[in-house]
C-alpha positions as CSV (number, residue, x, y, z in Angstrom):
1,X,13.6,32.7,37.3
2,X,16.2,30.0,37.7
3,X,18.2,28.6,40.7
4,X,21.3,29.5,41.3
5,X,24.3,27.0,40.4
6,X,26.6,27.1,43.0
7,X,25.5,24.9,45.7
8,X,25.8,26.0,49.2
9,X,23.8,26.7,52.4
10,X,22.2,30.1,51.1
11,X,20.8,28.8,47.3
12,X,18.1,31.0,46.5
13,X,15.8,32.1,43.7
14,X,17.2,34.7,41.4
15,X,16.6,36.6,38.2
16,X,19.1,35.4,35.4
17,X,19.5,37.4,31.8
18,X,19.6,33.8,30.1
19,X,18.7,30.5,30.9
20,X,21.2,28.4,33.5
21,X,21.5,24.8,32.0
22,X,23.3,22.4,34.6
23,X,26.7,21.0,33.0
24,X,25.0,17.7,33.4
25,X,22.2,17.6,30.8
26,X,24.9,19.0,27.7
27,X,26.4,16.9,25.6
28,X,29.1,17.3,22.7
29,X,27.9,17.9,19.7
30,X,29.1,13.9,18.1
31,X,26.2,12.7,21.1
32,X,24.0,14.7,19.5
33,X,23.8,12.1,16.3
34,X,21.0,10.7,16.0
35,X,20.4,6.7,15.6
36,X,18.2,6.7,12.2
37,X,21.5,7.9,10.5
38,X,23.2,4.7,11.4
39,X,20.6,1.9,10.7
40,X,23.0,0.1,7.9
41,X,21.9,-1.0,4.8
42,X,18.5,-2.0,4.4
43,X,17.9,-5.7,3.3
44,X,17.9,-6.9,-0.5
45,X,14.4,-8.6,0.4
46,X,12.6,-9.1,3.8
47,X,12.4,-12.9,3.3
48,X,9.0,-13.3,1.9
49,X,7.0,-13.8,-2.1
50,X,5.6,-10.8,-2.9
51,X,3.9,-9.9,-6.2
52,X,2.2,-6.8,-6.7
53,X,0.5,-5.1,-10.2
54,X,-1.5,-2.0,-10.8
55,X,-2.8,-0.3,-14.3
56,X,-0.8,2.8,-15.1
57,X,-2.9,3.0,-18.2
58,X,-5.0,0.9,-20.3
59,X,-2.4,-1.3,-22.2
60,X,0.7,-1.3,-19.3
61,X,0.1,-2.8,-16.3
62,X,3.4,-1.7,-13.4
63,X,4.5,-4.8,-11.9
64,X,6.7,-5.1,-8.5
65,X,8.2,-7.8,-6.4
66,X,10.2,-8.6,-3.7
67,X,11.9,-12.1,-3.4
68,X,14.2,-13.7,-1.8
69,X,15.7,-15.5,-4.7
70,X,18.5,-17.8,-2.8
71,X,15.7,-19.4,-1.3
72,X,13.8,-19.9,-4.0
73,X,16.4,-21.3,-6.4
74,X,18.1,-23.1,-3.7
75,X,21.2,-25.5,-5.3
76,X,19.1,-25.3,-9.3
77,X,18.9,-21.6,-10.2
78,X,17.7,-21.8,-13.7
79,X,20.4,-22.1,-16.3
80,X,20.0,-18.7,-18.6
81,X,20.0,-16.8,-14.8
82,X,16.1,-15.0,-16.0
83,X,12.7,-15.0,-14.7
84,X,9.5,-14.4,-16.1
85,X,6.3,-12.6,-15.7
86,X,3.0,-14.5,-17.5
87,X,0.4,-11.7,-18.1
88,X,-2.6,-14.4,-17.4
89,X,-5.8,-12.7,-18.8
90,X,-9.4,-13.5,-17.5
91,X,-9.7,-17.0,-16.4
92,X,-5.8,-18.1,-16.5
93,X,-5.2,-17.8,-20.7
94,X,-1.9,-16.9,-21.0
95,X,-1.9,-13.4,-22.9
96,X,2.1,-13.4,-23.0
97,X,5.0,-13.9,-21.1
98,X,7.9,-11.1,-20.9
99,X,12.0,-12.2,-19.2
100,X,12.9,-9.9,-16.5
101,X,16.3,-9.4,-14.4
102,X,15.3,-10.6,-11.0
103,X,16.9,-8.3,-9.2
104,X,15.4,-5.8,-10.8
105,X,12.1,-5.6,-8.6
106,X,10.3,-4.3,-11.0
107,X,8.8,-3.8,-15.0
108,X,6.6,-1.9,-17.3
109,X,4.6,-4.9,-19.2
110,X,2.1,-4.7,-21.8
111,X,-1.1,-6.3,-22.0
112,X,-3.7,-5.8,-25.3
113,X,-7.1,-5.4,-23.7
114,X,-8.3,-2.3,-21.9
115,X,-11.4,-2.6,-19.3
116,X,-10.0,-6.0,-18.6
117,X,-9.2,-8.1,-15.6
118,X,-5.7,-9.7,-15.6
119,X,-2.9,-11.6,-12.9
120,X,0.9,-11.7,-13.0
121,X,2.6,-14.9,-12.5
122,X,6.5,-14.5,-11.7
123,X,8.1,-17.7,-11.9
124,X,11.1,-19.4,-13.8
125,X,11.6,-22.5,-16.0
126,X,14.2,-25.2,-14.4
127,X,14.7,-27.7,-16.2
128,X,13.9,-25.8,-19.5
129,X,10.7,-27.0,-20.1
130,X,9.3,-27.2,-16.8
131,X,7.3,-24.1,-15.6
132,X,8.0,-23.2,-11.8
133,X,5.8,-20.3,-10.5
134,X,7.3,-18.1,-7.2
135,X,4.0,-15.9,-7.2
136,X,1.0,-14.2,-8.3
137,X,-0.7,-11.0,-8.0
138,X,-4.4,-10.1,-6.9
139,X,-6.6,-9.8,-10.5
140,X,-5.9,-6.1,-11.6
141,X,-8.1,-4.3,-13.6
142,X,-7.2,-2.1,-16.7
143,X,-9.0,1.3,-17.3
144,X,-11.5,2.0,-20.5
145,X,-9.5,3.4,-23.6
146,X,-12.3,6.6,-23.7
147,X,-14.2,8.9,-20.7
148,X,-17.8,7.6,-20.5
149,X,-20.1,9.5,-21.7
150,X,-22.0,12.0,-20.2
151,X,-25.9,10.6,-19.4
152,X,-28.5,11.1,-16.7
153,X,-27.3,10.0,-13.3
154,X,-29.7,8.9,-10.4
155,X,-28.8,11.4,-7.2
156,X,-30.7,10.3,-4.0
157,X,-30.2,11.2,-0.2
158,X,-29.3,7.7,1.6
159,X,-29.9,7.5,5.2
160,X,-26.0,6.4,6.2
161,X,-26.7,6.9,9.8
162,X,-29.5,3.4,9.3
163,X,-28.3,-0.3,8.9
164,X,-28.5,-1.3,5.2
165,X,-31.0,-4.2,6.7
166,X,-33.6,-1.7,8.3
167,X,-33.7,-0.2,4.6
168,X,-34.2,-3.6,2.8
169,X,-36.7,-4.4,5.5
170,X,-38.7,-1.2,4.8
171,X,-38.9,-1.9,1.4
172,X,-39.7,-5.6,1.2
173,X,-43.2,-6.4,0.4
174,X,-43.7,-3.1,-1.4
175,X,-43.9,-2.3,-5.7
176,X,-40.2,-2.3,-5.0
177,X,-39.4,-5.3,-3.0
178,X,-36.1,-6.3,-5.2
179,X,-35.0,-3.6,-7.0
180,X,-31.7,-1.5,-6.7
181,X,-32.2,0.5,-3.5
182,X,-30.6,3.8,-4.4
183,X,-32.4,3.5,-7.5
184,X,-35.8,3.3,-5.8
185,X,-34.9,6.5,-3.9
186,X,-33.5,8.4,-6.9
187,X,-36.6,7.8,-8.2
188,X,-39.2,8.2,-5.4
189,X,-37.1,12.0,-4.3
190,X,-37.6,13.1,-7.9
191,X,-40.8,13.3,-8.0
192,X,-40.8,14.5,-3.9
193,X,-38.5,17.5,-5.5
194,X,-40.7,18.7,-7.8
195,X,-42.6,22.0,-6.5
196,X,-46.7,21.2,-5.9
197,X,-45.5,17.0,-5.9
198,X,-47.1,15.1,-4.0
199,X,-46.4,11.6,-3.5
200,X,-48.6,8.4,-2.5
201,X,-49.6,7.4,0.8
202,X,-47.5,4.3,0.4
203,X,-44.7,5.7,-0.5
204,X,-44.1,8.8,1.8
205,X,-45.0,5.7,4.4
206,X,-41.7,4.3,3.5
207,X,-39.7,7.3,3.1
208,X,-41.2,8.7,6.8
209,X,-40.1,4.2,8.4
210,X,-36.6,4.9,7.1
211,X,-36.6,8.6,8.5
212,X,-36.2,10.3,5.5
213,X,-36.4,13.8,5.3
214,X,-37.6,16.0,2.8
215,X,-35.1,19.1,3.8
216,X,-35.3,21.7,0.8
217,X,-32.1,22.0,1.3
218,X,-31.0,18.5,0.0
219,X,-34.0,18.8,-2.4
220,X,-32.2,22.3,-4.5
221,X,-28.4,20.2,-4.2
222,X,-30.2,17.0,-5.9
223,X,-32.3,19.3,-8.7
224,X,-28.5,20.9,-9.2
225,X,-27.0,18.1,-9.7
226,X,-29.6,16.4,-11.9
227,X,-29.7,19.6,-14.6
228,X,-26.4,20.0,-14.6
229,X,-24.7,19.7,-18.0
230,X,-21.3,19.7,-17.3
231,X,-20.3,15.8,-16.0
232,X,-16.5,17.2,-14.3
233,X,-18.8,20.0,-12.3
234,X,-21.7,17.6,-11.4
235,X,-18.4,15.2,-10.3
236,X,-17.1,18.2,-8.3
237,X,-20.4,19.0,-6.9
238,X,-21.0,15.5,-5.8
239,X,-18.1,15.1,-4.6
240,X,-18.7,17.9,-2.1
241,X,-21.9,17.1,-0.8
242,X,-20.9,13.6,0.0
243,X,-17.5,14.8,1.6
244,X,-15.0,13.2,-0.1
245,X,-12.1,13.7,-2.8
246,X,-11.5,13.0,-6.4
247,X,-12.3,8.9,-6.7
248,X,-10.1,7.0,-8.8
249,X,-10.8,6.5,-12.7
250,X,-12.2,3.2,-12.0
């Protein structure tokens, strides 16, 4: 149903084959542009030091940077018109050191130790032996050359929904005041999961004050994961019984 458009002293309600739009609400079709096409160019830096690096594998690290050079050089840009990344590994030795445009944003660099932590220092030298640093990234870490190998893993049913305090609290005092909590529960559910098991007084005491359950379901998902010879399906497995997607190599 629409209203009629013509105005006069009898409008009414009538049937219409299509839809009556008033004149008003259309526009031509050059109104109909909209504003995101005409933002401009975007900046050549948003006026800040930025220096970011991440392992893309475990001898290149992917460095990237946005700086707003003017500023930085002010009136004594350095004379060969280059900057420089430092790759600075563990405690601040200088692995190597790499020129770079800096306008380029970016750079692949090397480094020579895998499983390693390292920073990036982009800076310039002005006058020529005089080392002036514009900024420095978190401490990345580099992956291990090889996949781990495959070994027992501890699987154990942590009560997420208690404060990590109420735990340490119900085991201090106890044969296991001080050691790794999830280790402590691997161990103490293994033998619970056992058929005919039965476990001490003490320590169904503590499973029962931080209101562990001994479902059989969570029991068979734990013995699964524990036999299972194959470390990318116990990953997958894991993975899905915790609820969460593929973790990162590190």
């Amino acid at each position: 149903m629409a209203i009629n458009p013509q105005e006069n002293e009898t409008d009414t309600f009538v049937l219409s084959p299509r839809p009556l739009v008033p004149r008003a609400t259309t526009a031509p079709d050059d109104a109909m542009t909209t504003d995101y096409e005409n933002l401009g160019e975007l900046p050549r830096s948003y006026g800040r030091s930025f220096l970011f690096a991440i392992a893309r594998d475990p001898h290149t690290l992917f460095v990237y940077w946005d700086i707003d050079w003017p500023a930085v050089f002010g009136e004594h840009p350095p004379s060969d018109r280059k900057v420089h990344l430092r790759v600075l590994w563990h405690e601040g030795i200088e692995e190597t050191t790499a020129p770079v445009e800096p306008l380029a944003g970016s750079h692949l660099i090397s480094v020579t130790h895998a499983r390693s932590s390292y920073r990036i220092e982009l800076g310039y030298n002005e006058p020529a032996d005089v080392w002036n640093s514009v900024a420095t990234s978190d401490v990345v870490m580099t992956p291990p050359e090889d996949v781990g190998e495959t070994g027992p893993i501890d699987v154990a049913t942590v009560p997420f929904h208690l404060s990590f305090q109420r735990i340490v609290d119900a085991f201090r005092g106890s044969k296991y005041d001080g050691d790794a909590i999830v280790e402590i529960l691997a161990e103490m559910q293994k033998h619970a999961d056992k058929p005919g098991a039965a476990l001490a007084a003490a320590d169904r005491e503590i499973l029962r004050a931080i209101d562990l359950s001994f479902s059989e379901t969570d029991a068979l998902h734990r013995s699964r994961l524990r036999e299972s010879e194959d470390a990318f399906a116990t990953r997958q497995r894991i993975e899905s019984i915790l609820g969460f997607g593929a973790s990162s190599p590190m």
